[in-house]
N, C-alpha and C positions, 0 to 999 in steps of 0.2 A: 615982543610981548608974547607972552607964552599962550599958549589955545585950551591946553588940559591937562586938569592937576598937577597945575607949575611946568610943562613940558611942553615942546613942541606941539603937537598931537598925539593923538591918539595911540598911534602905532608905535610910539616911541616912548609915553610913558607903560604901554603892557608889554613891550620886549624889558623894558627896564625892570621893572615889578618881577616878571614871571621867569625871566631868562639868565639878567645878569645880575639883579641883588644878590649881594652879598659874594659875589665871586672876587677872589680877589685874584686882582693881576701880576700877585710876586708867584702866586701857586699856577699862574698858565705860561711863565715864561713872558712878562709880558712888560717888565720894569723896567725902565729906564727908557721906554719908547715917548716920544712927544705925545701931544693930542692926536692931532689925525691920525700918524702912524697906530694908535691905541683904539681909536675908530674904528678903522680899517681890519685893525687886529680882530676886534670883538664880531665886527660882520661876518668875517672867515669864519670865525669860531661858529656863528649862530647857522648862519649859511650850510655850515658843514656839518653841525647839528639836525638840522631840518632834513639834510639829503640823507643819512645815517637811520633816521626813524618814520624817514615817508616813502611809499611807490611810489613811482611816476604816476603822473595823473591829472585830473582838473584840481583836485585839492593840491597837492604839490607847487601846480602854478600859483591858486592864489597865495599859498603860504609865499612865496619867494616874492609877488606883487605886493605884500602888506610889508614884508621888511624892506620892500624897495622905498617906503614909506617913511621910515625908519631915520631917524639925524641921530648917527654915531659919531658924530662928534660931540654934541650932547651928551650923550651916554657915556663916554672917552671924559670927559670935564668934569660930570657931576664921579665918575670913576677917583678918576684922581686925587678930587677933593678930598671924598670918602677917605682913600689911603694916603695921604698926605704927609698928617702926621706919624703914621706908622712908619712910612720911607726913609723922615726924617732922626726917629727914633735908630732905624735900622743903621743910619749910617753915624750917630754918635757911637752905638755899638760895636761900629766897626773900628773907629776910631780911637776907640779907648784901650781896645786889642793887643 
């Protein structure tokens, strides 16, 4: 059962909202990965995002503590949903070729 605004928690629907809406996974190299692998992908991503625009610091640690927070696999699943249909479109047009 979900805890907030249809999501895990907290941490997980404002990484969702502010970080990955709208990104899509054919523009990060990121198609054809299963769920967790897609997970795991977007963590990298966001992780490496976070180190790229923060010092070191107490703020740096909590930021990394609240994405530890974080169920990208969730993220990775409602992902996929989102582009589904797109992927599916992608490969009738590949096919028609």
């Amino acid at each position: 059962m979900s805890d907030y605004n249809g999501w895990t928690n907290y941490a997980t629907w404002r990484v969702n909202l502010e970080m990955v809406d709208g990104l899509d996974p054919r523009d990060m190299g990121w198609r054809g990965l299963d769920t967790y692998d897609l997970g795991q992908a977007i963590k990298e991503w966001a992780l490496d995002m976070l180190e790229t625009d923060a010092r070191e610091g107490l703020a740096l640690d909590y930021a990394r503590a609240f994405l530890s927070d974080v169920n990208w696999y969730e993220i990775a699943s409602h992902m996929r949903d989102d582009y589904e249909l797109d992927e599916d479109e992608d490969e009738d047009e590949s096919a028609d070729a």
